[in-house]
N, C-alpha and C positions, 0 to 999 in steps of 0.2 A: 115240210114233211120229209123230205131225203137226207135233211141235215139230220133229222131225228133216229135216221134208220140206218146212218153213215157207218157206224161200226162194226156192225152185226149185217149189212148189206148182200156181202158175196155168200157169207154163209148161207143166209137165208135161201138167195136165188138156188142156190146147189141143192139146199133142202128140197126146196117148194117143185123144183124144177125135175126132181127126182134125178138129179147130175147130169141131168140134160145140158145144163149152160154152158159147158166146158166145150161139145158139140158142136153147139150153134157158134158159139165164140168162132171154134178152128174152123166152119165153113162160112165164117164170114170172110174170116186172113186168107183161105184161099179164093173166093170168091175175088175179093180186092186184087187180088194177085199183084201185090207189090213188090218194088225195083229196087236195088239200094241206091242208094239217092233222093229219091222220090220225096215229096214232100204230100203228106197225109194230113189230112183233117177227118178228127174221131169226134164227132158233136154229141151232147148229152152224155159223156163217156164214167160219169159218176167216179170211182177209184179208179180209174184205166184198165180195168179187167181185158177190155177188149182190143186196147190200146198196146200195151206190155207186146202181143204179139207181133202187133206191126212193127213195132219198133227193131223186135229183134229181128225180124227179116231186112233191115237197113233202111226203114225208109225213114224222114225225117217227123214223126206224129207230133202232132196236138191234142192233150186231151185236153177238149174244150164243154165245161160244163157249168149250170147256174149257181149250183150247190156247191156253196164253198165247203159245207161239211164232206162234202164228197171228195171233191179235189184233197182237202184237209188232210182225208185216208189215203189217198192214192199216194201223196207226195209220201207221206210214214214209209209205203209198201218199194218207195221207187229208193230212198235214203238206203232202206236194209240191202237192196240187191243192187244197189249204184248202175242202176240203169240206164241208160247212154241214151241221145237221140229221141228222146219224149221230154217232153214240155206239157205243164199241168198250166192252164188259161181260164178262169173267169169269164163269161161272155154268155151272152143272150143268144137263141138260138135266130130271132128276127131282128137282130141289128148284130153281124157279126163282125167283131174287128177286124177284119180280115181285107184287102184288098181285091179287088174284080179279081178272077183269074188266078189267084195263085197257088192253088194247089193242083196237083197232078191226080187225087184222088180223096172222095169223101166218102162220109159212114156215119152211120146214127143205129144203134142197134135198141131198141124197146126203151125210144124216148123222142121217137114222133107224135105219138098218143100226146104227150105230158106236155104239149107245145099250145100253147093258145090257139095260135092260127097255123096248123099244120100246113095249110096252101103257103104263106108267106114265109114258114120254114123250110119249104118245100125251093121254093122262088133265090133264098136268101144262100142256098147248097150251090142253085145251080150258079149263083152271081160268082161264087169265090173258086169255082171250079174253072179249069184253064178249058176252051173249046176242045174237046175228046176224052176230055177227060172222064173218070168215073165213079160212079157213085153206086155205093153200096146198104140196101137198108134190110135189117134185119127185125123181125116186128112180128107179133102174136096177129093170127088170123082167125081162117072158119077151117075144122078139119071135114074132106069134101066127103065122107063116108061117112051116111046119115047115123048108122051104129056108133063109131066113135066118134062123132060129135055130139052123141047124147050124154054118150061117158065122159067127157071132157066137160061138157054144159054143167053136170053134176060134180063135180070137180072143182070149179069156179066156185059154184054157189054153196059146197058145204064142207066138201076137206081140205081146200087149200084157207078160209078162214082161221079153220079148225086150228090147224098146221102151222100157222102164222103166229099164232099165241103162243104158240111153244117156243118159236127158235126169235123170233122177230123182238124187236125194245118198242114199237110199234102196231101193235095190228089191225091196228082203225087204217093205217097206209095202205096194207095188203087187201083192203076189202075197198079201197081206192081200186084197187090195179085190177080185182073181181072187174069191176063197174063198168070200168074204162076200155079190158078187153071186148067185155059182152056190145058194147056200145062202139066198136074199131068196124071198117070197111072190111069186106072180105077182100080176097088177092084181087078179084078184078075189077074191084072198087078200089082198091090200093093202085093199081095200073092206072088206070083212068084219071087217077089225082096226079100223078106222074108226068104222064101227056100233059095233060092241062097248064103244069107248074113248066112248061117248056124241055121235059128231057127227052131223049131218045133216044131208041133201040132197047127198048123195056120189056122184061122177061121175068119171071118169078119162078122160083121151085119150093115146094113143100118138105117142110122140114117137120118129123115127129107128126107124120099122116096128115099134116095143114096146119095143126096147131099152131106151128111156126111157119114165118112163108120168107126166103131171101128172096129182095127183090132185084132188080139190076136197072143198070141203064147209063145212058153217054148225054154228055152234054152236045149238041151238034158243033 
């Protein structure tokens, strides 16, 4: 399905997202708040949209996704601006090739949903993350004001479809991603999964009234 939607991808989200993405992107980079040096893991990172930043902040990123038609765009996007410090990886979000501990900091931005076993990707973050490390997830929630949450619930279910046929090469995908948000934990459903998967000092803030929730947290 990603490979199918790999060209026309960033576009789309800017579309669908009303140029929200570019937002969430920068308070992900700040949230992570990376070092130069640093060694970063970007999981599910589809073209590196959200990767591209971290790298330019110096740190060392991975963008690591299942979809080689995605990586396939990303690397196009990385040739044109010869961008330094990102590496484009192949890899399952539940068996990652990575060793215990080795990164300084992780991130997954709206591709926890798209994971089979969210708990064991959840599990498989904390394995590669060095103890103190950080982890950063960025993810479609519940907006907590019952007004716009109505307005967003409708939004889902009839003009982001809509919308989807117009800019998308896909949009049987986009009525995926309808499905899959309506069917997501809210934030302290999202918390709870967290604890559980063994992180800690876990915190979340509301991005775009909830619709979006950063969430945070340390590996002990």
């Amino acid at each position: 399905m990603f490979d199918a939607v790999a060209d026309r991808y960033d576009i789309t989200n800017g579309v669908l997202s009303l140029g929200q993405d570019r937002r969430w992107r920068r308070a992900v980079t700040e949230a992570l708040d990376v070092r130069p040096g640093e060694r970063v893991l970007d999981l599910a990172a589809g073209t590196g949209a959200s990767s591209r930043p971290l790298a330019d902040a110096g740190a060392r990123t991975v963008a690591c996704d299942f979809s080689l038609g995605m990586l396939r765009v990303g690397l196009r996007v990385v040739a044109d601006g010869a961008q330094r410090d990102l590496a484009f990886v192949a890899g399952d979000a539940l068996r990652l090739p990575y060793a215990d501990a080795g990164f300084d900091a992780v991130t997954i931005s709206f591709g926890l949903r798209n994971v089979v076993d969210p708990a064991a990707g959840l599990a498989e973050l904390l394995r590669v993350t060095r103890p103190g490390g950080r982890l950063v997830i960025c993810e479609f929630s519940q907006p907590s004001w019952p007004p716009w949450r109505t307005v967003y619930s409708g939004y889902l279910l009839r003009a982001l479809p809509l919308m989807a046929r117009w800019v998308s090469s896909d949009p049987s995908a986009y009525r995926y991603l309808a499905d899959s948000i309506r069917a997501w934990p809210d934030q302290a459903g999202m918390s709870r999964r967290l604890r559980a998967a063994g992180w800690d000092r876990v915190a979340y803030r509301n991005l775009a009234g909830g619709i979006v929730a950063l969430h945070r947290a340390r590996r002990p």
